[in-house]
Structure formats: C-alpha cells, structure tokens
Steps between C-alpha positions, in 0.01 A plus 500: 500500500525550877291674769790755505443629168344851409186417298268755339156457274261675392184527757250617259308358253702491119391715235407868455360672834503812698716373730772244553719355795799330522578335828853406592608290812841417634850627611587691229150673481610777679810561227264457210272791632750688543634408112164609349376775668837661580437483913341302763143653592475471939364179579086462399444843369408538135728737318474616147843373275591573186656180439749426228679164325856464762712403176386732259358805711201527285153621622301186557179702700349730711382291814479420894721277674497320808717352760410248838828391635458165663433305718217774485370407157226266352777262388695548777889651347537822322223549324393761138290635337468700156163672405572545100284611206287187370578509149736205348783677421532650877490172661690311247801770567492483841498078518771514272682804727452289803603148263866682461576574862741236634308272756167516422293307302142442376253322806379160479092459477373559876865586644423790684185342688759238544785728670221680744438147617879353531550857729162414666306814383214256438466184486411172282099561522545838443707475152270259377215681552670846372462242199127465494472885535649530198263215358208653659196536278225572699461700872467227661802344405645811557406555861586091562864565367542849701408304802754250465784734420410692723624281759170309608652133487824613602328630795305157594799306421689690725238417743445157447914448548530726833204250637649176354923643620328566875360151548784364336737714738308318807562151337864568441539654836298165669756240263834681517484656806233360747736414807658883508326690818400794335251360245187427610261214464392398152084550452372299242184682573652824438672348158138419394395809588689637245519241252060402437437902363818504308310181285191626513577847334773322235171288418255779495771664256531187238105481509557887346747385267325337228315878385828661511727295285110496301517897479836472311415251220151665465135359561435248212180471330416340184208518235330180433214379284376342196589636172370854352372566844683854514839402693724703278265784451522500898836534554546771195238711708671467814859575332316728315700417188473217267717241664338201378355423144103506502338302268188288417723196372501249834792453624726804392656563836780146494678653816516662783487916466595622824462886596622693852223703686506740731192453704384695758869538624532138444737301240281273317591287193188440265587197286295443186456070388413308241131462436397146723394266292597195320764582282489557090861426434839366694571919552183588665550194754828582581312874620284343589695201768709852598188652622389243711858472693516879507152489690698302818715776581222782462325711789154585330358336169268703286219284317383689291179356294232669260218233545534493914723144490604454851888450542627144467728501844419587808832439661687856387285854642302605152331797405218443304487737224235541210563655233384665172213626736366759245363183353358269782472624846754356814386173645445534905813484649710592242715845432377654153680705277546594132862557412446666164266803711665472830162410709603282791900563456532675889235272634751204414832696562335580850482157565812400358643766731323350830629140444839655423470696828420202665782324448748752450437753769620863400877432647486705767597218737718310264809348652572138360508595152731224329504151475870507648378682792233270573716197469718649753206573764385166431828370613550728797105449627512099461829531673382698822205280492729210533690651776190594702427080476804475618477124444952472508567679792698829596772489226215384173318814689777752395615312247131583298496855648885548288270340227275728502675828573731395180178462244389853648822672455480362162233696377711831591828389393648493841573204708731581828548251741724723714127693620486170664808523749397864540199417632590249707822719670299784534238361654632244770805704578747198400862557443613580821 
C-alpha cells in the first residue's frame, strides 16, 4: 500500500438506497473512468454513462459520472466519481468492476480525508473535525464541527504562527546578523509589542476550550435518589420508550442506563442509577459504589425525591426534582413533575437545557475542540509566556518562540521552519 496507489470506496452509506457513490482517487483514476463508462466526461461536469463491467462488457447501470483532474480536486490527484443505482446488486458489480482493474484497490478507513491533507487541500483540524460531522447528533454539534472544517482554527493558527515567525525573524536577525549595516536596531519594546496579545488571545482561547471538547462528548447529567422515587420512570419519559425496567421492588435498576438526548440543539446524556441507599445484596452495592464515582465526572445531578428530601451533596450543581406530584404537591424550590402524565417534563428539560447552554455554548465560536489541540496551545502559550520573561537572554528568547511556533503548527499538521529564514531575508534585505 503506497500513496501512489489508485484507491476507490464506496461514499455512501451500505445497503439499499436511491442513490449510491463510488469515489475513486489516484493516477489511474482517470483510466478507470474511462474503463466503465466508455469515455472521459470534461473535467467537473456531470454526464450521464451507461457504464458497463471492462472484462465482460456487461451492463452494470444507468448513471452519472464525474471527473476533477488534480491538483484541482478535494484529494488533490485525479479524482472520480460514479453516481449508480442504490440497490445491492448495482454497487456490488461495480466494486467488483473497479476490484478487477489492474492498480487499484479498495481505500483504507479515512484515506481520502487523509490524501486531501498530504496534498494540503485541508489540513489536520479540518479532517478531524470532517470526523465529528459525521458523528454529529445534534445542531449544535453540527454548527461546532462546520466551523472547524471550515477552516476557523486553521485560520487562527495561521495567525498565531505569522505573529510568533515575525518576532522570531527580529530575534534571528538581532543573533545571527546584528553587526551587518543594513539591519536595524533590535526593540525589545517592539518584540513585546507583539508578543503580550499573542498570550493573551491563546489564553482567552484555552479558557473557551473546556465547552468545546464538552460539546463533543455531550453534557452529562445523571438521575439520583432514593429507591422507588421515579428515576427510571424519568428517563423512559424523556426517551420516550421503556429504557429502564420500572418497578415497585427497591432496587431493580443495579446499573447505570445511559440514554443520548437531543436537547434544545444540545447533546445531553441522561444517565439513570441505582436507587441510593444502603445496599440489599453484594449486586446492588456494586450499582450502587458505580453511582457514586459516576457522580464525579457529571455536569448536573438530578435529585429527584417524592417526600421533598433535600439532596445529600452540595458540591456537584443539582436540580431538585419532585416527583409523583399527582400525589403530593412540589416542595418550594423544587421542579415538579409526574412522568407517567407528563406534567412538569418541559419545565425540567427547560432547565436541563439552560445549564447545558451554560456550559456548552451553541458552538458557534468553537475553536479548541480536542484535548490534543489544547495540549498543543498549552504548550505554545506557556512557551511565549516564557519568552516574554525572558529570564535566559536573547537566544532562550527565540529558542521558546521555535517552541512555541512548533506546538502550533502541530495542531494543523504543518511545521516549516524554512517560513523562518523567509522572514528574516525578506525582511532585512540580507544576502547581499
């Protein structure tokens, strides 16, 4: 398997369908066009083929095919498409068709995102994100991935770099160059002049981070309280299907149920526990021990209680919910509902949905959306915060600046120390 080889792969979903395409990439994309449809359609104009097995001449379908010759493509080299029937038999003809020609050969999970980027059509940001696209489960996950493969940290990378490569062009200039006549004098004010609001906007973007890389996983809540109190009946009415078994035995939920919302936009995961209490048997403690490490890594804890009990912690944010309130009316203070009717059910998801918002946002300014990105802005900020200290003199100075443009060009997949010399040629006019 090399990067020279003609892959192809189907760029639909599998199984019967309306339509189905088959995307092929490569040198020899150009021949296998021409093999199945019987010519090669001008460049990015759909044109109707019947297209037809090379090695037996049969009829495979009626369909559309494409061709983007590269560079100008989305992977970068020649570049194909086939617009086929969706049924089985249709698509399982043509893989097979495309299987026999010599040269190609089936594509590796991810392999075209992975070509666009080698031939820089987008970069390392922008395939992972194409990722969470495809994950996306809710609009604002949506609109946080289309922002980011869009181009959105690419673009404040970019940034970030061109500020950090000019200061570190004035350095360079200053160590390697100082006593040449044509560069002039070296202004550490002017270096801190560009250096103290490159920090303070990496900062302001990590304090962002934490409700981005959030909005991926999903805002967690779970569903606490005593036994009986209603906890499965909850989460069956917010499902809306019978998730969890309901009965009036204590203790019949052992462990954790956990069900994916969509809330308000929002991706929320509503996980139901084991009844809090002190345990019948060795099972129900085991649910029970689960529960109460599950709690740590929660957002929002519903208590939910039919005699008003206040919660037990106050160190996690709680909703305090009563229910079975077609019995006994809400305490003051508390949310009431009754699952089995439905009263209360969009009071509570309202202000599930707030304290989601809250911490979530609606990822319309997402931009650190990964713990690897974050890692690498953490490196690059504390790095340009050292250099601004400056407490080892000119060459520590630019030494922390290479630091720090290397954990930014990390995030992007492109490191290039040669923008470096460029600057610094370009700029002072050396190389006479």
């Amino acid at each position: 398997m090399t990067a020279h080889d003609t892959i192809f792969a189907l760029g639909t979903g599998a199984g019967r369908a309306a339509i189905a395409v088959i995307r092929i990439s490569g040198p020899g994309a150009r021949q296998a066009l021409k093999a199945l449809a019987g010519k090669l359609p001008e460049p990015r104009r759909a044109t109707f083929a019947i297209l037809r097995d090379p090695g037996a001449g049969e009829m495979l379908d009626r369909g559309v095919a494409l061709f983007f010759p590269g560079p100008a493509s989305s992977t970068g080299e020649d570049y194909a498409e086939l617009q086929l029937h969706g049924g089985r038999a249709v698509v399982d003809g043509a893989l097979a068709a495309l299987q026999r020609l010599p040269g190609l050969r089936p594509a590796e999970p991810g392999e075209f995102a992975r070509r666009g980027f080698a031939n820089g059509k987008l970069d390392l940001s922008q395939a992972e994100a194409l990722a969470d696209l495809i994950d996306a489960q809710t609009q604002a996950q949506r609109r946080q991935a289309l922002r980011v493969a869009g181009g959105a940290l690419r673009r404040k990378v970019e940034d970030w770099r061109g500020a950090l490569i000019e200061a570190l062009a004035l350095l360079e200039a200053e160590l390697d160059f100082g006593d040449e006549g044509d560069v002039g004098a070296f202004s550490p004010t002017l270096l801190s002049a560009l250096l103290a609001p490159l920090a303070a906007d990496m900062r302001a973007a990590l304090r962002l981070a934490p409700a981005s890389e959030r909005m991926r996983d999903g805002f967690i809540v779970m569903i606490l309280g005593r036994p009986n109190v209603g906890k499965s009946t909850l989460i069956n009415a917010l499902t809306q299907r019978d998730l969890a078994i309901v009965s009036s035995i204590p203790g019949t939920t052992r462990d954790m149920i956990e069900a994916h919302l969509d809330v308000g936009g929002l991706p929320v995961t509503v996980i139901d526990t084991a009844g809090l209490r002190e345990a019948a048997d060795e099972i129900e403690r085991i649910g029970v021990d689960r529960t109460l490490a599950r709690v740590e890594t929660a957002d929002l804890a519903l208590w939910l209680s039919d005699a008003g009990e206040a919660p037990p912690r106050s160190d996690i944010e709680t909703i305090s919910v009563a229910t079975k309130i077609d019995l006994k009316p809400a305490p003051e203070g508390a949310i009431g509902i009754c699952a089995l009717s439905g009263e209360g059910l969009e009071t509570l998801a309202a202000a599930i949905e707030a304290r989601a918002r809250a911490r979530l946002g609606d990822g319309a300014e997402a931009l650190i959306v990964r713990d690897r990105h974050r890692q690498a802005l953490e490196v690059a900020a504390a790095s340009l915060e050292a250099a601004i200290r400056n407490g080892g003199g000119l060459e520590f100075q630019a030494e922390e600046l290479r630091r720090a443009a290397r954990a930014l060009g990390g995030i992007v997949g492109a490191v290039d120390v040669e923008e470096v010399l460029e600057a610094v040629f370009s700029r002072f006019c050396i190389g006479k």
